[in-house]
N, C-alpha and C positions, 0 to 999 in steps of 0.2 A: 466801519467794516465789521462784519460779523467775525466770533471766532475759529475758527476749523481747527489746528490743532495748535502746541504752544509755541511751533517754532513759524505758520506761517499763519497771517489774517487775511482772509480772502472774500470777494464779492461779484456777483455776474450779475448782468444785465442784458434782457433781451433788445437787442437794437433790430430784430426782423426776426420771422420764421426762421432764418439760414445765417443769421448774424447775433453773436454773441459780446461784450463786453464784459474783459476778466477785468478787476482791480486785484489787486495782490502786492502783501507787503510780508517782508521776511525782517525776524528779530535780530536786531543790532548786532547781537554778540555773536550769532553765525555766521552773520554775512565779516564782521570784522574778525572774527576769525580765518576767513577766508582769504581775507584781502592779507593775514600776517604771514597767510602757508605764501602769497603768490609772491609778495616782498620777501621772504626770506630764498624763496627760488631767484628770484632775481639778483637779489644780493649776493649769493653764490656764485653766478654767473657773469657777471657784467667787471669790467677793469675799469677804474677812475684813478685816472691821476696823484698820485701820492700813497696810495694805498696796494696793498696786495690783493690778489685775485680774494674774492668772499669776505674781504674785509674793511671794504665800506660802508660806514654809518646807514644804519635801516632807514633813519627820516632821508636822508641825501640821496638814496636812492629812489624812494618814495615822490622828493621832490625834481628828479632829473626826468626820470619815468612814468612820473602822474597817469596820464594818458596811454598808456599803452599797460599799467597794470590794471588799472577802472574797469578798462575793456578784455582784459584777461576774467578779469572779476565775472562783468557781465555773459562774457561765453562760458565762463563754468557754471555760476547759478542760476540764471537768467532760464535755460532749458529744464533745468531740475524743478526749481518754482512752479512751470508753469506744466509739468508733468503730474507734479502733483496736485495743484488745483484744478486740473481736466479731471483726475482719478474721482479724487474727493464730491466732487459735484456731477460725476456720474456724465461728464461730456464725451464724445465722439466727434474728434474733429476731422475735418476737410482738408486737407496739408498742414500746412505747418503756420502756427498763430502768426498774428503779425503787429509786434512790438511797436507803439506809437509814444509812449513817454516812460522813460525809465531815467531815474536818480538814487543816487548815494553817497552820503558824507558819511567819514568814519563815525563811529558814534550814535550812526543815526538806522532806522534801518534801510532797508533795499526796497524802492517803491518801483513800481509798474503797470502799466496800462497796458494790456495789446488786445487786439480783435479776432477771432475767431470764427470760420465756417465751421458750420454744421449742416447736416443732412435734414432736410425740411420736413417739420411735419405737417398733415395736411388731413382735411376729413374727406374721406371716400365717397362716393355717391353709389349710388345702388347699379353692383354690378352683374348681380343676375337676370335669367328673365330675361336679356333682353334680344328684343323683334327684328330680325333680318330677313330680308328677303328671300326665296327656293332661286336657286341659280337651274339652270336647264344644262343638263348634263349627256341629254341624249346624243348616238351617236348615226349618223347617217350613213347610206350608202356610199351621198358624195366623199362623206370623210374618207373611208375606207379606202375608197376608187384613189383620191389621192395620197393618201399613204403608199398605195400598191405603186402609183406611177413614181414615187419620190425614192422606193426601194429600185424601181427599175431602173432610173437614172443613176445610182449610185455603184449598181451591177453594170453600169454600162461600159461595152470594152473600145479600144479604142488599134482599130486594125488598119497595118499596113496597107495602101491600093496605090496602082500600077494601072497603066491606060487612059487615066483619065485626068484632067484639070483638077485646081484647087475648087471646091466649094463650099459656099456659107454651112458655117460648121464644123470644117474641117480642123486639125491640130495638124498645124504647117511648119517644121525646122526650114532657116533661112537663113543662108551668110544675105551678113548687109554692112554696107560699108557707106560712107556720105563722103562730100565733097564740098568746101565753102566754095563756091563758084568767084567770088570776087577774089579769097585771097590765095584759092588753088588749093588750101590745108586739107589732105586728110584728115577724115576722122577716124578712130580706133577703128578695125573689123570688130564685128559682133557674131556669133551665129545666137539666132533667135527664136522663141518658139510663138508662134501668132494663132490667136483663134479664130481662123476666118471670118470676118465679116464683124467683131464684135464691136462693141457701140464706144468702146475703149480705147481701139486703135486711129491711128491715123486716117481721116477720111481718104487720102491718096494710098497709103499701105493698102486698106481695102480694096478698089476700086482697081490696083494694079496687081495684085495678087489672085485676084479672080481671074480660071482660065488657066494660069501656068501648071505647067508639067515640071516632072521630076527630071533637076540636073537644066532647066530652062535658067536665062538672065535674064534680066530686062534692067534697060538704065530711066530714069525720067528724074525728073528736080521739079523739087514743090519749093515754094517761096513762104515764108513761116509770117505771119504779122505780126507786128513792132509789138503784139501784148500778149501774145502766145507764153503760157504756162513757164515753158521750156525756156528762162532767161538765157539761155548759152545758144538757143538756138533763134530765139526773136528777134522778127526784122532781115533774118539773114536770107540768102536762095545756096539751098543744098541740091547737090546731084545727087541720088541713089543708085546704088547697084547692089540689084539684091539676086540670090541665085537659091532656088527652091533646091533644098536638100533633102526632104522625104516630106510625103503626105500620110495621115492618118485621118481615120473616119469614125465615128463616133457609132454603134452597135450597140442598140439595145436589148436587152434580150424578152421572147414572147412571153406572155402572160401567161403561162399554161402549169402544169403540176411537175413538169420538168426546171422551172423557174423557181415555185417553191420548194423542190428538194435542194437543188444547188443553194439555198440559204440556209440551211439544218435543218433539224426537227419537224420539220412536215412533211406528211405526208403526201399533200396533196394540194392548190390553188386552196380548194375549200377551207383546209386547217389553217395554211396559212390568213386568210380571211378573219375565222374565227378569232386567230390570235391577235392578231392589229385591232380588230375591234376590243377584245376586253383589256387590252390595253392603253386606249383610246379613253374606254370609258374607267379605268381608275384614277388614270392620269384625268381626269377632267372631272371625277368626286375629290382627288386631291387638292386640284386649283380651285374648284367649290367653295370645298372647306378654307382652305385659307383664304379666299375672297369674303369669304362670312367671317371668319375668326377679325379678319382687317376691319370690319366693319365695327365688331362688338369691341374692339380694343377703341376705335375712333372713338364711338360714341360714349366709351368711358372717358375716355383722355378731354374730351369737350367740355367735359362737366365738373373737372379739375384744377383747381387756381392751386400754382406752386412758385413760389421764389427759391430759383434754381441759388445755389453757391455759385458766385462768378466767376471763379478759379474752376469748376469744377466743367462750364461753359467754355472757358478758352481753351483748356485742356483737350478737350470732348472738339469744338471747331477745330483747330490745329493739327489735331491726330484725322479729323475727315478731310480738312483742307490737301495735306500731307499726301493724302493715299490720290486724289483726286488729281493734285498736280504730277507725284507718279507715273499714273497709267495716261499722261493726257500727251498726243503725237506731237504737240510743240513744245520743245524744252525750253526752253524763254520766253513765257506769255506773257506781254504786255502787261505796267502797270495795273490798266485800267479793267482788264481781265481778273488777273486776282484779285482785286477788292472785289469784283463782283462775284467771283466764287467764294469768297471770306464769309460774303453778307449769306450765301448760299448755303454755305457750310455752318455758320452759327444759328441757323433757324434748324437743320437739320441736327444741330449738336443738342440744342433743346427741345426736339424731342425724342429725341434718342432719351435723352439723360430721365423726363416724364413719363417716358414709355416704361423706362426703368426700377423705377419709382415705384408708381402707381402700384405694377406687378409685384416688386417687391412686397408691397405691402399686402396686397391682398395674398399673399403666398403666406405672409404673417398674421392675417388673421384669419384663414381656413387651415392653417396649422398642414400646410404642405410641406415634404420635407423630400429630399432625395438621399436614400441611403449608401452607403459604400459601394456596397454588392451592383446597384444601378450604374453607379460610376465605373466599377470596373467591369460592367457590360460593355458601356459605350463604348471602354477605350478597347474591348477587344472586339468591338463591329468595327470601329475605325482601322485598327492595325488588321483587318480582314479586307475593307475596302479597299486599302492602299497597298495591298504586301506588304506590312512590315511584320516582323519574327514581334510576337506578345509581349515576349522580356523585355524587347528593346525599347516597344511604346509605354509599358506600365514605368518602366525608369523613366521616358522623357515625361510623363506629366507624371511623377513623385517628387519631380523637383522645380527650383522660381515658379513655386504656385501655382502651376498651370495644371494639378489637379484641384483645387478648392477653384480655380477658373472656369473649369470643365463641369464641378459640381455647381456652380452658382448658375452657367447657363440650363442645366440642365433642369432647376429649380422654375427658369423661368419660359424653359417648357412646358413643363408640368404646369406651370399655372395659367399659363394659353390653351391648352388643351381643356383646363377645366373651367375656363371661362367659354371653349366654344359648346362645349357640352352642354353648361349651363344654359346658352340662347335658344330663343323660341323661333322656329324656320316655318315662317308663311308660308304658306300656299301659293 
């Protein structure tokens, strides 16, 4: 073992890019001093047979308690040791070492083995310059046209009528009540609201719904099949009786410069026009640009061999697996589902964690940085986005990190941005 200092002898070994091996050995007389502070705690503490409390023989305790002071031992110095031999040699680790042989007799000193992640290092390939494809950003008439019809559906009102039958289209309220015909049970009443004719409903609700007037009933029984959706209702023959309790008709309003005032700020069909297209067309230099940024990030990330930290991969899978079972409509997926989203979610954790990397580093060797003033930009667009009062967002990310969080994405902003800068857009 090489020396480091006089009280601890220490040696590393690279076992991979991301894997370290510490050996480390601490001098006798520190470690058995330490072992004399934890036996004399003990001795104070413990009652033996014939003796008064703290006044039991030090070896007699030593030997009743063997095991449980060793391991007092090893939680106190065992962390200290291995803080300073990370410091000393200039490491950066990946959670917390992981102890694989450790011994100590009085007398002797304190030996140990443990392993160690670290953050990989890796050589870069040439990440400027490079060649992406011109995306077509143009914006057509037809966009427009549909934009304009996507605002008129949205403005569309939905008005009472009188005189006339339900029609496809229509927004129908309906008491409806069911009947099991074999065992006579009612089913609960319901009032309902149905959208005539939709491809959602019942093919018999449609089919019987078309035609009735307001305050009209009609009875009929549909017979449901033994594999119908509706386990409660499969196999069964229900009677219905459903009674139209108001119609509504769906009114769009015309296209004209009366249609762009009722939305604001226009004047006129023509402005409003104007304005859906230039905003058609930033939004569609923005997705541009990020489909070219995606590109020139791929085509770095291809050209980079990294051995991730493994700890640092199930972490990263875990936290995406987590969020995915979250938002996902069945709370109890099948065994055979999660490991498939597991396998989904670890490829995806790696590269994330590359993605990360890579950026990082080139943010470190073009000497990007993101300064205070910039952070406390973002945080007052965001407390702008959201409502919030400015004091109240600058206090939640001044505290658990969640500004040097804010400032690290922001870092890796900045170096997306100047990786798209740097690509060359064909023609």
């Amino acid at each position: 073992m090489s020396d480091q200092t006089e009280r601890i002898k220490s040696t590393v070994k690279d076992l991979s890019s991301s894997r370290k091996e510490i050996e480390a050995e601490l001098r006798a007389e520190e470690a058995d001093q330490e072992l004399q502070r934890i036996v004399d705690r003990y001795a104070g503490q413990v009652k033996l047979k014939g003796f008064r409390q703290g006044k039991a023989p030090k070896e007699m305790v030593k030997q009743m308690f063997g095991p449980d002071i060793h391991q007092s031992l090893f939680d106190s110095l065992v962390p200290k040791v291995l803080d300073e031999v990370l410091t000393t040699h200039a490491i950066r680790p990946v959670g917390v070492p992981v102890v694989n042989d450790l011994s100590y007799e009085e007398g002797r000193p304190l030996r140990l083995k443990a392993v160690v992640e670290v953050w990989p290092d890796f050589p870069l390939p040439a990440y400027t310059k490079i060649r992406v494809a011109k995306k077509d950003i143009a914006v057509s008439d037809r966009d427009i046209d549909q934009t304009m019809e996507e605002l008129r559906e949205k403005s569309a009102e939905y008005v009472p009528v009188e005189g006339r039958g339900v029609v496809i289209g229509d927004y129908v309220v309906i008491d409806l009540q069911g009947k099991d015909r074999k065992t006579k049970r009612l089913m609960p009443a319901e009032k309902v609201v149905v959208l005539a004719g939709h491809e959602g409903n019942e093919k018999i609700i449609n089919d019987e719904l078309l035609g009735m007037s307001i305050r009209e009933e009609k009875r009929f029984t549909y017979a449901y099949p033994a594999d119908h959706k509706n386990k409660k209702l499969a196999g069964k023959d229900i009677e219905y009786l459903i009674r139209v309790v108001s119609i509504k008709e769906k009114q769009v309003p015309g296209l004209n410069d009366e249609f762009a005032k009722h939305l604001g700020e226009y004047d006129s069909l023509t402005d409003l026009k104007g304005k859906i297209k230039s905003e058609l067309q930033a939004a569609r230099e923005r997705a541009a640009k990020s489909e070219q940024t995606e590109e020139v990030l791929k085509a770095i990330l291809e050209k980079v061999e990294i051995e991730l930290p493994p700890s640092l991969v199930d972490e990263e899978t875990q936290s995406i697996l987590k969020r995915i079972l979250s938002s996902a409509p069945q709370q109890n997926p099948a065994k055979e589902t999660v490991d498939a989203l597991r396998v989904s979610a670890g490829r995806q954790a790696e590269q994330n964690l590359k993605r990360h990397l890579v950026l990082k580093k080139i943010a470190e060797t073009e000497g990007l940085k993101v300064g205070e003033e910039e952070v406390d930009s973002e945080i007052q667009a965001l407390a702008k986005a959201n409502n919030i009062p400015l004091a109240r967002a600058m206090e939640t990310f001044n505290q658990e990190g969640r500004r040097e969080s804010l400032k690290n994405s922001l870092l890796l902003k900045k170096t997306v941005d100047f990786l798209a800068g740097q690509a060359i857009i064909d023609s």
